[in-house]
C-alpha positions as CSV (number, residue, x, y, z in Angstrom):
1,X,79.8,91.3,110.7
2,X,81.3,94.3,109.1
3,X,83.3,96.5,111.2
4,X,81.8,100.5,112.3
5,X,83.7,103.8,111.5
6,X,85.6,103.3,114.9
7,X,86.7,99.7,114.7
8,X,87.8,100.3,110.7
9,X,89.7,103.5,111.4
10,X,91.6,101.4,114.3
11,X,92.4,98.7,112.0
12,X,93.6,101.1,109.0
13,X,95.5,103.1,111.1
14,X,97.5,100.1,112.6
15,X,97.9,98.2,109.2
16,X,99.1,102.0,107.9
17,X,96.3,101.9,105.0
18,X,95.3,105.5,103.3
19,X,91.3,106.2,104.4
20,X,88.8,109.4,104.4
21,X,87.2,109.9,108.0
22,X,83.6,111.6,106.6
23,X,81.6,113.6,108.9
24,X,78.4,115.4,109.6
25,X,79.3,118.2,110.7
26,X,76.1,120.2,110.2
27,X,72.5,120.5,108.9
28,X,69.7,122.4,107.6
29,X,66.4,120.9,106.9
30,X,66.0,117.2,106.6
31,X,68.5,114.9,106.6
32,X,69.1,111.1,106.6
33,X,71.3,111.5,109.7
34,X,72.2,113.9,112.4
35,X,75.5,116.0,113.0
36,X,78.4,114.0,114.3
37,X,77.3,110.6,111.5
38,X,80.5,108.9,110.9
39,X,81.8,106.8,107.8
40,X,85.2,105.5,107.1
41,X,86.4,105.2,103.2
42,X,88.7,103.4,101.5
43,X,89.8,102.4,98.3
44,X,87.5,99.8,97.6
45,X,85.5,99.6,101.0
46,X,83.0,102.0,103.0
47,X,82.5,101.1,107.1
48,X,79.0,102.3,109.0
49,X,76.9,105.0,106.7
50,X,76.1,108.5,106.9
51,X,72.0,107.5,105.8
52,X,72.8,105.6,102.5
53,X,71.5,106.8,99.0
54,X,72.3,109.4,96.5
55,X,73.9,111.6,99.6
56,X,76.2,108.4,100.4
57,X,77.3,108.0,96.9
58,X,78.3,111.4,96.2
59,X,80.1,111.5,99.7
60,X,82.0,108.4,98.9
61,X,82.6,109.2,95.0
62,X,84.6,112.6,96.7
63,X,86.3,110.6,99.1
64,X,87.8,108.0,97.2
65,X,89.0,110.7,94.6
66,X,90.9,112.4,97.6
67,X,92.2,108.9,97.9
68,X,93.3,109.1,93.8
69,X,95.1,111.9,94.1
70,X,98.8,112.1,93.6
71,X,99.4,114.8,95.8
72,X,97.1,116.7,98.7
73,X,97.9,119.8,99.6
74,X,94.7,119.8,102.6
75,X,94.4,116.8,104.4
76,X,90.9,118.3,105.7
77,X,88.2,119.7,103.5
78,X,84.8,120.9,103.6
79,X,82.0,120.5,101.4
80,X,78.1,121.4,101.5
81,X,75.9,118.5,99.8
82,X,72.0,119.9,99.0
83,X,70.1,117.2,98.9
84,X,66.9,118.8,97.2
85,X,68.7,120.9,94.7
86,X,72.0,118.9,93.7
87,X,71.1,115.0,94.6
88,X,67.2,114.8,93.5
89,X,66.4,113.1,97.7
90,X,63.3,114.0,99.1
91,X,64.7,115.3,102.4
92,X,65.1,119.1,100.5
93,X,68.0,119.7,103.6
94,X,71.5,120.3,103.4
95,X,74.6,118.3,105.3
96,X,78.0,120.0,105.6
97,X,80.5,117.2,105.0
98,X,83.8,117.6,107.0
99,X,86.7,115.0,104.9
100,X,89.8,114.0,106.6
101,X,92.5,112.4,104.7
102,X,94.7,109.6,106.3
103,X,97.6,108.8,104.1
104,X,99.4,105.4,104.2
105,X,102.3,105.6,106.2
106,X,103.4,102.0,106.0
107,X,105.9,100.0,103.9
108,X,105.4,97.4,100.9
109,X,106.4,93.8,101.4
110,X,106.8,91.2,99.6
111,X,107.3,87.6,101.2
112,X,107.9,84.7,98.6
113,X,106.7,81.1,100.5
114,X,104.2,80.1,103.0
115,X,106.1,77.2,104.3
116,X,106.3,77.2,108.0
117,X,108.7,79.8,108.5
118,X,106.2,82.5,106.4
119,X,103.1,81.3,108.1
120,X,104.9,82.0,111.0
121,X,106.3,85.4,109.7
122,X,102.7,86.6,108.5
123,X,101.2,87.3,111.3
124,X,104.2,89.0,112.9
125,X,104.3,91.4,109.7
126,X,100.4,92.1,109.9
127,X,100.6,93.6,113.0
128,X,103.0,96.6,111.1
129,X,102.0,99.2,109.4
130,X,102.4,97.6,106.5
131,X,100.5,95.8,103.3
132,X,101.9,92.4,103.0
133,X,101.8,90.4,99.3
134,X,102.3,86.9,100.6
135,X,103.4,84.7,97.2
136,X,103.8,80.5,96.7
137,X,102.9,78.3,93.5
138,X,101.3,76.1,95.7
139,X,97.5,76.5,96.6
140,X,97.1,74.2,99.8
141,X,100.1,76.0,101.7
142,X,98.3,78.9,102.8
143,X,95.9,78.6,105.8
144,X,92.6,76.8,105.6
145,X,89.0,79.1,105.7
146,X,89.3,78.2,108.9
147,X,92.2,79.7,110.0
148,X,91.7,82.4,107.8
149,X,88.8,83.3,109.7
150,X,90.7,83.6,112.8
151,X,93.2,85.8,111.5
152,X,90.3,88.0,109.7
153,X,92.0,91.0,111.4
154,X,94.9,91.1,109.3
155,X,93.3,92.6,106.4
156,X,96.4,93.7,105.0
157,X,97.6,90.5,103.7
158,X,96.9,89.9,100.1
159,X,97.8,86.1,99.1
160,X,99.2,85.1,95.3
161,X,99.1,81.8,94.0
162,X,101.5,82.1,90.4
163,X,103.3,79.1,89.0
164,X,105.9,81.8,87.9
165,X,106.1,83.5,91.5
166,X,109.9,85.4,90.0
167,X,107.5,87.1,87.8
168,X,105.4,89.2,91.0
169,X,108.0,91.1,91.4
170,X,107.6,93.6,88.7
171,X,103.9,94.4,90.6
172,X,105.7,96.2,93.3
173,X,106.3,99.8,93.8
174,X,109.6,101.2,94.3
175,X,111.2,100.7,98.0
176,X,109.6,97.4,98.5
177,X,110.5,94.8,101.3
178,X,111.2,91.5,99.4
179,X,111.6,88.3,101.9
180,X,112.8,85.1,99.5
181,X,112.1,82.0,101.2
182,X,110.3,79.4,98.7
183,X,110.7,75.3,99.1
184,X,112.7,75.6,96.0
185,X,116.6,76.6,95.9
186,X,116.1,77.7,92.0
187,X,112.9,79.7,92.1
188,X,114.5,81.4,95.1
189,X,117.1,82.3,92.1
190,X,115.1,83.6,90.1
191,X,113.0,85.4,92.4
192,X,116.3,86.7,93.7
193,X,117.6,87.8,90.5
194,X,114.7,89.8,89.5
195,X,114.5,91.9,92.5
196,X,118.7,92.7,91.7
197,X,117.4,93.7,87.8
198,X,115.3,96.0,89.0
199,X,117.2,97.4,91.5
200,X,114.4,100.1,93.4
201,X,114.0,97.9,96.3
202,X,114.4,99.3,99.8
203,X,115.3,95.5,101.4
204,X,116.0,92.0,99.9
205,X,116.5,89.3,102.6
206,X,116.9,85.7,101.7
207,X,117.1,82.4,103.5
208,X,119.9,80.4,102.5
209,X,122.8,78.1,104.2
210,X,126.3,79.3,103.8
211,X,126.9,77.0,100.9
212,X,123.8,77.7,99.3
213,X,124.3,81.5,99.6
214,X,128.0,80.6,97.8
215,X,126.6,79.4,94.6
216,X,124.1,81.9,94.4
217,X,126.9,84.7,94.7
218,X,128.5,82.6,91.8
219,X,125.3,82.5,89.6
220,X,124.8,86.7,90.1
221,X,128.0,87.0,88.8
222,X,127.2,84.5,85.7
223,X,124.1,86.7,85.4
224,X,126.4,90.1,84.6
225,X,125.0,90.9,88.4
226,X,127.1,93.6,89.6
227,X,129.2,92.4,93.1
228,X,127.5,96.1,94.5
229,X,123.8,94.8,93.9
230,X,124.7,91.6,95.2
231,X,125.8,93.6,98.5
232,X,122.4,94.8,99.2
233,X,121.0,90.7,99.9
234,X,120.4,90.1,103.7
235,X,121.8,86.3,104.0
236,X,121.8,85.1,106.4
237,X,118.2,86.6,107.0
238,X,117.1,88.2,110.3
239,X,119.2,89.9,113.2
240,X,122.5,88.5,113.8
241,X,121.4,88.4,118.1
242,X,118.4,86.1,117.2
243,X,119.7,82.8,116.5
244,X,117.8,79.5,116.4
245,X,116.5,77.2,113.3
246,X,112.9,76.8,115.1
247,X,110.4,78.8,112.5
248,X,109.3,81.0,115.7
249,X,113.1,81.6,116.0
250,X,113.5,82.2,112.1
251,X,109.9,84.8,112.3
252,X,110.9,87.2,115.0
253,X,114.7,87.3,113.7
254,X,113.4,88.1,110.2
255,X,110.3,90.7,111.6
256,X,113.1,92.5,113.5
257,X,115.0,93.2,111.0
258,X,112.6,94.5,108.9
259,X,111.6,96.5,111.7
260,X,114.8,97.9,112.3
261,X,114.9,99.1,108.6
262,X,111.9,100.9,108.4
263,X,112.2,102.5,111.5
264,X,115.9,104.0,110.5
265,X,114.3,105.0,107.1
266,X,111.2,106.9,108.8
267,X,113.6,108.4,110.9
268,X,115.5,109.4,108.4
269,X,112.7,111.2,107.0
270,X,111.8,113.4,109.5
271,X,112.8,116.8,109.8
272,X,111.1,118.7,112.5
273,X,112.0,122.1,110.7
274,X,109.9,121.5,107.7
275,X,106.5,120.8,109.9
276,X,104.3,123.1,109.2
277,X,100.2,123.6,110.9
278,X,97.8,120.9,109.1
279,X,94.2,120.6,109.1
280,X,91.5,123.5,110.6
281,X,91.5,125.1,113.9
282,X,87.7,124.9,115.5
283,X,87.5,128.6,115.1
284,X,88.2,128.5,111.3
285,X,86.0,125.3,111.0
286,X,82.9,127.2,112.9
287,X,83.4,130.4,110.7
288,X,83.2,128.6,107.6
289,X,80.0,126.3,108.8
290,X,78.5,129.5,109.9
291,X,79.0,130.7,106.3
292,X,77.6,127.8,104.6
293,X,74.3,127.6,107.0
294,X,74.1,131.8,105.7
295,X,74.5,130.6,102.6
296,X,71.9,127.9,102.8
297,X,69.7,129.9,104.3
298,X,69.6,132.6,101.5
299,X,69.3,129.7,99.5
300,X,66.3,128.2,101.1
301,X,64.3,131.9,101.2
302,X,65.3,132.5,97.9
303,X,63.4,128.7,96.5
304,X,60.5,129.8,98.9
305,X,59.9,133.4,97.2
306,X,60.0,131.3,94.0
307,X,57.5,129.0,94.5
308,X,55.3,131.3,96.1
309,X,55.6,134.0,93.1
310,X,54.9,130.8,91.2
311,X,51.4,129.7,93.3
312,X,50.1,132.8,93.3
313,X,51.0,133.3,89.4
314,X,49.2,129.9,88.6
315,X,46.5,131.3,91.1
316,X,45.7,134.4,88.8
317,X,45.9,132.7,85.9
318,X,43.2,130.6,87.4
């Protein structure tokens, strides 16, 4: 069963997935719903309705193109949708549509092998803010319908199967999480060498032993792979307190250390100085909903002297 406005909001917020919060925040006339109808929008995906139809497309064509944008200067917006007029519905009413923007506040990742130390890692990195690409050439390593369907929740997952895994890489945005560890000690090479080329990425951890760590540090340098880039690998993977070769062990060492990175970079970001007031006070939002129902109301007199003018028109020319 799909999830309501509530249960998706939860769920986007946690994962740290961009959504429009869509409400009903007045009417006049008729209207598929009342005041207070919620719907949650997404990229791709609407959760509950606000009455379905023409009114429910238009609401979530706006929506996702708040999404689109590149930058938002007003996370809240307000816009009157006539039904009669504008849309073609029967009702003939009006809904005031109140649109709150949730950016995504998470990070990118990227985690090359579901062996049993990533299916162990997955589910510790779904539970971050976070949208996780999960990458392996092989089909039958990922977790059966079955087991799918238990982790449902973690809807921010996204599995690859590619034969050529090294080649994912370039699908990332800048300031990506890369975690490298395949079954194979050469496609972790190449994997590993195309997240150095490019060079954007926030963190590159990868699971090696000391020795094979040693030839890899050899093969960068073969590869004109500057010593600096080479710096930037976490090997050994995972917090240095967290010892232990069991794949739980492996998981939690890895998740807190990717923890520990995007927290110190989110910190870093903050500046209390530079917040400034978002979204609209109650008293702003009532003065403009007050203008709107004016406004509709004008509207609505205005239509009703025209079609009377118009019957009693047709009724003299009778």
């Amino acid at each position: 069963m799909k999830m309501n406005w509530s249960e998706a909001a939860f769920q986007l917020s946690n994962n740290g997935q961009a959504y429009v919060l869509v409400t009903i925040v007045g009417v006049t006339g008729s209207t598929p719903r009342d005041s207070g109808t919620k719907m949650v929008v997404t990229e791709n995906e609407i959760y509950d309705t606000i009455g379905g139809g023409h009114l429910e497309y238009k609401v979530m064509s706006y929506a996702q193109k708040l999404l689109s944008h590149a930058s938002r200067t007003q996370h809240q917006q307000l816009e009157q949708f006539k039904l009669g007029s504008q849309l073609g519905q029967c009702c003939g009413g009006s809904a005031n549509m109140l649109f709150e923007y949730f950016p995504a506040v998470g990070i990118n990742i990227m985690v090359f092998g579901a062996g049993h130390v990533g299916r162990t890692l997955i589910p510790l990195l779904a539970q971050l803010p976070a949208k996780i690409t999960w990458v392996d050439s092989r089909a039958d390593q990922f977790p059966t319908s079955a087991e799918s369907n238990r982790k449902s929740q973690y809807f921010n997952v996204k599995n690859i199967i590619s034969e050529q895994p090294a080649d994912e890489v370039s699908t990332m945005p800048e300031n990506s999480y890369f975690i490298v560890m395949t079954h194979n000690h050469q496609m972790d090479f190449e994997i590993s060498k195309a997240i150095l080329k490019r060079g954007d990425f926030h963190y590159h951890g990868l699971i090696a032993s000391q020795t094979k760590w040693q030839r890899f540090q050899q093969r960068y340098e073969h590869h004109n792979i500057s010593a600096d880039q080479v710096k930037r690998i976490k090997c050994p993977i995972g917090v240095a307190n967290v010892s232990g070769k069991r794949p739980m062990e492996i998981a939690i060492s890895v998740a807190a250390e990717i923890i520990e990175t995007y927290q110190i970079a989110l910190n870093n970001k903050v500046d209390d100085s530079k917040i400034t007031k978002k979204g609209v006070h109650w008293k702003e939002l009532k003065a403009i909903l007050s203008d709107l129902e004016n406004e509709s109301e004008k509207l609505n007199e205005a239509e009703y002297k025209l079609a009377s003018n118009n019957v009693i028109k047709s009724g003299i020319k009778q």
